[in-house]
Legacy VTK file of the C-alpha trace (Angstrom):
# vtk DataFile Version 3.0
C-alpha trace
ASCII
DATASET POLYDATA
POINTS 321 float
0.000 0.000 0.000
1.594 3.193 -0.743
0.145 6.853 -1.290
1.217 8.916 -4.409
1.098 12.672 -4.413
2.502 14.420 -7.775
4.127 11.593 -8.698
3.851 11.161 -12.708
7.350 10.894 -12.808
8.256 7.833 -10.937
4.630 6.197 -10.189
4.978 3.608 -12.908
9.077 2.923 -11.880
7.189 2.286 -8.602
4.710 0.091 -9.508
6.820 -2.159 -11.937
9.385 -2.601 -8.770
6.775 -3.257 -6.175
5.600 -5.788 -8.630
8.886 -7.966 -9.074
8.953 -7.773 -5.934
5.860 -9.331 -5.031
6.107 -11.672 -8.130
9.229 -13.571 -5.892
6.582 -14.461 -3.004
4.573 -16.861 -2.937
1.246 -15.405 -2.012
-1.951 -13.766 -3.784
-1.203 -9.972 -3.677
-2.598 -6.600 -4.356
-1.252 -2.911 -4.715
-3.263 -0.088 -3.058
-2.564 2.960 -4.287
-4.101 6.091 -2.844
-3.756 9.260 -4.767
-3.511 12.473 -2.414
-5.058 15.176 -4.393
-2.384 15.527 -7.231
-2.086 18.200 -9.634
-0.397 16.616 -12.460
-1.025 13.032 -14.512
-0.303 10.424 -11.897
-4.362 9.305 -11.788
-3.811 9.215 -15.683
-0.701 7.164 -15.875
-1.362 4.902 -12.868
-5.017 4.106 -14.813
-2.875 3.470 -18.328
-0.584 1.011 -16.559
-3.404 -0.876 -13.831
-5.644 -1.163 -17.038
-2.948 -3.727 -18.337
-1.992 -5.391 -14.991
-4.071 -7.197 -12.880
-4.287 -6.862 -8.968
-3.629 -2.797 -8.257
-6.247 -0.929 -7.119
-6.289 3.044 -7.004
-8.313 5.118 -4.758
-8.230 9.242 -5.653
-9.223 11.343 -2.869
-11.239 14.616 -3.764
-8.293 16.922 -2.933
-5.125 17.204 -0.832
-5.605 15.567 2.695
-2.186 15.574 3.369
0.492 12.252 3.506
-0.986 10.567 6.591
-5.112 10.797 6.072
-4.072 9.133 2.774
-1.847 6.642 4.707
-5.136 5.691 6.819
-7.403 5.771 3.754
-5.259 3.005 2.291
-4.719 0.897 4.880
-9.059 0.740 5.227
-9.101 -0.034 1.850
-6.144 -3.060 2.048
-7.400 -6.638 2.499
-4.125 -8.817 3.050
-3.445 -10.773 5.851
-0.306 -8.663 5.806
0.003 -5.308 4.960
3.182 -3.782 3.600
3.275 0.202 3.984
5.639 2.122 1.901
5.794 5.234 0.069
6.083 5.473 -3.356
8.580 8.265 -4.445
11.232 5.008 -4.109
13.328 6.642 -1.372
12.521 2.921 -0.030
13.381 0.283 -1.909
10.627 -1.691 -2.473
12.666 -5.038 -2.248
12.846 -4.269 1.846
9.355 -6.216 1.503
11.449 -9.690 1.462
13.472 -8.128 4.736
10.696 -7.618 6.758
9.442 -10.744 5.902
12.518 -12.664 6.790
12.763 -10.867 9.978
8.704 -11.360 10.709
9.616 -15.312 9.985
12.459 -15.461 12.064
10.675 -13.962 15.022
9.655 -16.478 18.098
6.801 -15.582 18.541
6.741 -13.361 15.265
6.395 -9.949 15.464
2.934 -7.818 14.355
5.247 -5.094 13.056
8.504 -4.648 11.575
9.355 -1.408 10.832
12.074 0.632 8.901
14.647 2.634 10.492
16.789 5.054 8.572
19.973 3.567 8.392
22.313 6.667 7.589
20.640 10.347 7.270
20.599 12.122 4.400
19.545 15.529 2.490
20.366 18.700 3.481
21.470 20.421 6.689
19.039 21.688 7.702
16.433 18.732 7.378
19.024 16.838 9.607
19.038 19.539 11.894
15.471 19.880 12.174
14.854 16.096 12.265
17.735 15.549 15.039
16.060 18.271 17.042
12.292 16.840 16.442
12.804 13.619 17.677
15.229 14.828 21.000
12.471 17.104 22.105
9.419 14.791 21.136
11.328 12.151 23.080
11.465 14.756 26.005
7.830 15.991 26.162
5.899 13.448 24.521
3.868 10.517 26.289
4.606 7.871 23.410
7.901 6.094 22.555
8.966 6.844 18.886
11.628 5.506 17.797
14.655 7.612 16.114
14.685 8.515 12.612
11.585 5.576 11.967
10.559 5.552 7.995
7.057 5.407 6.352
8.289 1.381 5.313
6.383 -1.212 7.728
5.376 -4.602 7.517
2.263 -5.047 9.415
-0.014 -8.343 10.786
-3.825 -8.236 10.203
-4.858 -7.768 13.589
-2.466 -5.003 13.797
-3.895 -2.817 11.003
-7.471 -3.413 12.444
-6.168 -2.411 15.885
-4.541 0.538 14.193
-7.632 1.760 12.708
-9.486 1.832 15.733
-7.763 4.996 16.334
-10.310 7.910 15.135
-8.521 11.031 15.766
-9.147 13.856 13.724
-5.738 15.680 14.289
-3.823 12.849 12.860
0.067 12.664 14.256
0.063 8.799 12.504
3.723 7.584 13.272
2.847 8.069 17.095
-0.380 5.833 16.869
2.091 3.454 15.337
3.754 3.292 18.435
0.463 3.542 20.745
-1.197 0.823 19.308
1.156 -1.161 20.865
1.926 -5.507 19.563
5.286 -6.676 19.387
7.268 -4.032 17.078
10.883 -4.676 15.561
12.741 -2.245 14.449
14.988 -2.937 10.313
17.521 -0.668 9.295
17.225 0.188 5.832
19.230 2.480 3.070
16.919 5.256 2.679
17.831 6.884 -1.078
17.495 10.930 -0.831
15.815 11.513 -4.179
17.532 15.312 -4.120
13.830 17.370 -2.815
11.445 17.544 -0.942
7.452 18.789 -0.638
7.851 19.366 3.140
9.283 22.921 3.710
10.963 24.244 7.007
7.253 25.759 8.203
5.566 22.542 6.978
7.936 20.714 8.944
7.671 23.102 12.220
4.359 22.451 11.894
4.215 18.709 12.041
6.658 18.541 15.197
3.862 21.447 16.886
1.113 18.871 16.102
3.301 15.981 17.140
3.558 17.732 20.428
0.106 19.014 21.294
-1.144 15.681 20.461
1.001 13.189 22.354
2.225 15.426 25.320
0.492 15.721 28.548
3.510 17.419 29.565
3.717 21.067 27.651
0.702 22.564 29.471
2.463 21.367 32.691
5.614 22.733 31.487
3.792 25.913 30.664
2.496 26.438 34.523
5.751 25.131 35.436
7.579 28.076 33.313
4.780 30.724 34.513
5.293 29.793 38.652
8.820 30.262 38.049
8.893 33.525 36.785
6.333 34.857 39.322
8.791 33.453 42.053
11.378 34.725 40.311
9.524 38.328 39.961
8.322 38.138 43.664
12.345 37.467 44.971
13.505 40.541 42.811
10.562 42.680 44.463
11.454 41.751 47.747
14.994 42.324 46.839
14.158 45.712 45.372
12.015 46.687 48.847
14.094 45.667 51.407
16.849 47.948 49.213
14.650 50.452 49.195
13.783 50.739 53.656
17.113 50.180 54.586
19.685 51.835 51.892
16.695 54.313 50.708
17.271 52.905 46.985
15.071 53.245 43.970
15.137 50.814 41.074
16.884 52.522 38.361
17.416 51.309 34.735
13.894 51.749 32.218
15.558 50.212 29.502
16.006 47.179 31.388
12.676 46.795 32.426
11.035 47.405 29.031
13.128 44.848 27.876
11.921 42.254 30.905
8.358 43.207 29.959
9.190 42.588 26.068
10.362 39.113 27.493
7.811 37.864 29.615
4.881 39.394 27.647
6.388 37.601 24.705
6.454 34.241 26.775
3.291 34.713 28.341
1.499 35.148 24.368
3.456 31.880 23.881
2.085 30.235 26.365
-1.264 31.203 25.306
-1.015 30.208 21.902
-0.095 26.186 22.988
-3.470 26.847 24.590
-5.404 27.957 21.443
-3.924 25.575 19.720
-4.707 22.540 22.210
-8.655 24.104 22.161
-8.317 24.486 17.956
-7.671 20.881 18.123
-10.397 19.768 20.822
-12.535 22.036 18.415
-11.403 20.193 15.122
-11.748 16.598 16.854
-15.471 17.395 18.456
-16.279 19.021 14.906
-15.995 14.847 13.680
-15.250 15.566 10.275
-13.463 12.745 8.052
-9.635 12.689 7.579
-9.993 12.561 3.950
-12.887 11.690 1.300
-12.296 9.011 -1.361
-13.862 10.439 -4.445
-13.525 7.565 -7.072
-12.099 3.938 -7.150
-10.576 1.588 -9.886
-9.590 -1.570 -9.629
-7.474 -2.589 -12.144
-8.616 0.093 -14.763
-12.867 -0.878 -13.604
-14.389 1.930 -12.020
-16.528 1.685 -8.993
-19.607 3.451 -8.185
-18.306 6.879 -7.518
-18.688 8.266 -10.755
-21.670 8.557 -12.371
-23.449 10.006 -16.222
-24.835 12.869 -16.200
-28.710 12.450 -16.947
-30.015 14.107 -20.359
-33.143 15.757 -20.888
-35.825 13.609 -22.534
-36.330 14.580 -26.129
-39.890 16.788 -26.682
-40.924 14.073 -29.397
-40.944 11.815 -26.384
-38.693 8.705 -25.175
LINES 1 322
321 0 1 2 3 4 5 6 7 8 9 10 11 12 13 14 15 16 17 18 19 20 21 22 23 24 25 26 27 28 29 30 31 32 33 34 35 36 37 38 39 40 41 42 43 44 45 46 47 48 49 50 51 52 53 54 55 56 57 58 59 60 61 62 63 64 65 66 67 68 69 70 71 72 73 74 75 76 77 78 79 80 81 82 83 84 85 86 87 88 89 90 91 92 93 94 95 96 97 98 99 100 101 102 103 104 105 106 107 108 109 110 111 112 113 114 115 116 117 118 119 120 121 122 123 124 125 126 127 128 129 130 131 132 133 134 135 136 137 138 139 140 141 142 143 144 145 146 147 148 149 150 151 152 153 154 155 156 157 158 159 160 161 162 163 164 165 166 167 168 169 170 171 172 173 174 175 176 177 178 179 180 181 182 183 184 185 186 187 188 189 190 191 192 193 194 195 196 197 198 199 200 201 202 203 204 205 206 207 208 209 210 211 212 213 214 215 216 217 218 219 220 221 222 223 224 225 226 227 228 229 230 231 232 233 234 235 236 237 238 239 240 241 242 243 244 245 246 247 248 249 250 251 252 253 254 255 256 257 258 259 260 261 262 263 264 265 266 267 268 269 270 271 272 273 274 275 276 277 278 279 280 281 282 283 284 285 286 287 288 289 290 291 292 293 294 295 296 297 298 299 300 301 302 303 304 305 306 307 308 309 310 311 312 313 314 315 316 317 318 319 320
C-alpha cells in the first residue's frame, strides 16, 4: 500500500518494482494505491498502466488531505493478511518487503510489526538539523515512545492494522499511533535513497513537530504552569529584593531600559504560552467538529471503475422517449 502525491514521474518505476517484488513471493497480492489530491497526470498514468496489470487498485481522494489521512485511507481499503506500507517516491526500496518478511519469519513468537529505520541520514542540513532536534524534544515531552529517525516502510499483521484503525482522531500525528497501538514491534535498518527534494518545507515541517507535540504530550501545558510559577517566584524574589533595598539603603530601582526589555520578554512568553493553549482548544474544536480525515472520491480496480462516478442524466427529447 503506498500513497502517491505528484508523482507522474516515478509512479509507474514504482509500480513495476513493487511488482517484481511481489512476483518472488509466494502469495496472492494486491497494490493499493491512494492518490492524495495531485495536480499533475499520476491518476492518468497509474489508470494506463493498472488497465494492463491485474491486482492494483487506485483510490483518488477529492483533494489534498495531506500524507498521513491518505496513509489511513489506504490501509481501510487493504485486504491482506499482511500489509506492507511504503511510500512510493522510491526513497525505499521496495525489495525491503522480502526483509521484513525474513525478519517477521524469524521472530519467536513473530512480530505484528517490523518497521524501517533510517539507516544513515541524508539531504540537506538543515532537514538533519530539524529532524535531530524533532525527535530529541518529542522524546522529552511526549507521552509515546517513537523511535529515532523511523521511515514510512512497515510490515504489518492483520490484527495489527485493524487495531490501528481503531484509532479515530481527527488531528492525525500517525507515526505516534504506530507506536500507541502497541503488539510486538521490531525495528529494520534500511538504506533510505534521498531523491535530491522535498514537498515538506521548514514551516511545513515546524508544523508537524507542533502537532506531534500538542497531540502526544500531557507534559507542555504542565511545562507551561511550570515556566509561569517560576517567573512569578522569580519576579516576587527581585521585588522583595528591590524593597528591602529600598527601607534600609533608601534605593530606587533605576534602569527603564532594562525593564522594558523584561516586559518585552515575559509578555512575549506569556502570548506563547497562550497560543499552545489555542492551539490545544483548535484541536479539541477540530476533533469534536468529527469531520473525516480525507474523502475518497472515485475507485478503480485494475482500470474498472466503482460506483463513484456517475453520467450525467439528459433531458428527454420533446418528441418523447
Amino acid at each position: 500500500m503506498a500513497t502517491a502525491y505528484n508523482s507522474e514521474r516515478h509512479i509507474v518505476r514504482f509500480l513495476k518494482a513493487m511488482r517484481d517484488v511481489l512476483d518472488q513471493i509466494d502469495c496472492l497480492s494486491e497494490i493499493v494505491i491512494v492518490d492524495d489530491g495531485s495536480a499533475d497526470r499520476t491518476v492518468e498514468i497509474c489508470l494506463q498502466y493498472i488497465a494492463e496489470h491485474p491486482g492494483i487498485t487506485l483510490a483518488k481522494l477529492s483533494r489534498n488531505f495531506g500524507h498521513e489521512p491518505a496513509m489511513v485511507q489506504g490501509l481501510k481499503l487493504a485486504r491482506g493478511d499482511f500489509v506492507f506500507l511504503i511510500d512510493s517516491d522510491l526513497e525505499e526500496p521496495p525489495a525491503t518487503l522480502i526483509e521484513m518478511l525474513e525478519v517477521m519469519g524469524r521472530g519467536a513468537p513473530a512480530p505484528d510489526v517490523v518497521y524501517g529505520v533510517q539507516k544513515t541520514r541524508n539531504g540537506t542540513i538543515q532537514h538533519t538539523f530539524f529532524a535531530t532536534a524533532f525527535y530529541r524534544l518529542f522524546g522529552a515531552l511526549s507521552d509515546v515512545e517513537m523511535p529515532a529517525d523511523v521511515l514510512t516502510v512497515r510490515l504489518m499483521t492483520r490484527r495489527y492494522v485493524d487495531a490501528l484503525l481503531l484509532h479515530e482522531e481527527r488531528t492525525l500525528a500517525l507515526f505516534g499511533v504506530f507506536s500507541l497501538t502497541g503488539f510486538t514491534q521490531v525495528p529494520l535498518l534500511v538504506d533510505k535513497h534521498y531523491k535530491g527534494y522535498t514537498t515538506y518545507s521548514g514551516l511545513k515541517r515546524a508544523g508537524v513537530f507542533i502537532r506531534y507535540l500538542l497531540v502526544f504530550s500531557s507534559k507542555l501545558p504542565l511545562l507551561i504552569t511550570a515556566t509561569g510559577i517560576g517567573t512569578a517566584f522569580v519576579a516576587a524574589l527581585y521585588a522583595f529584593y528591590v524593597l528591602i533595598n529600598y527601607v534600609t539603603a533608601g534605593r530606587q530601582v533605576e534602569g527603564w531600559t532594562s525593564l522594558a526589555l523584561l516586559f518585552s520578554f515575559f509578555n512575549g512568553l506569556l502570548l506563547t504560552c497562550v497560543g499552545f493553549c489555542a492551539a490545544y482548544l483548535g484541536y479539541i474544536f477540530v476533533e469534536v467538529k468529527r469531520r473525516p480525515n480525507a474523502i475518497i472520491q472515485e475507485i478503480w480496480h485494475s482500470g474498472t471503475a466503482t460506483p463513484g462516478t456517475v453520467s450525467v442524466p439528459r433531458l428527454k427529447s420533446p418528441d418523447g422517449p
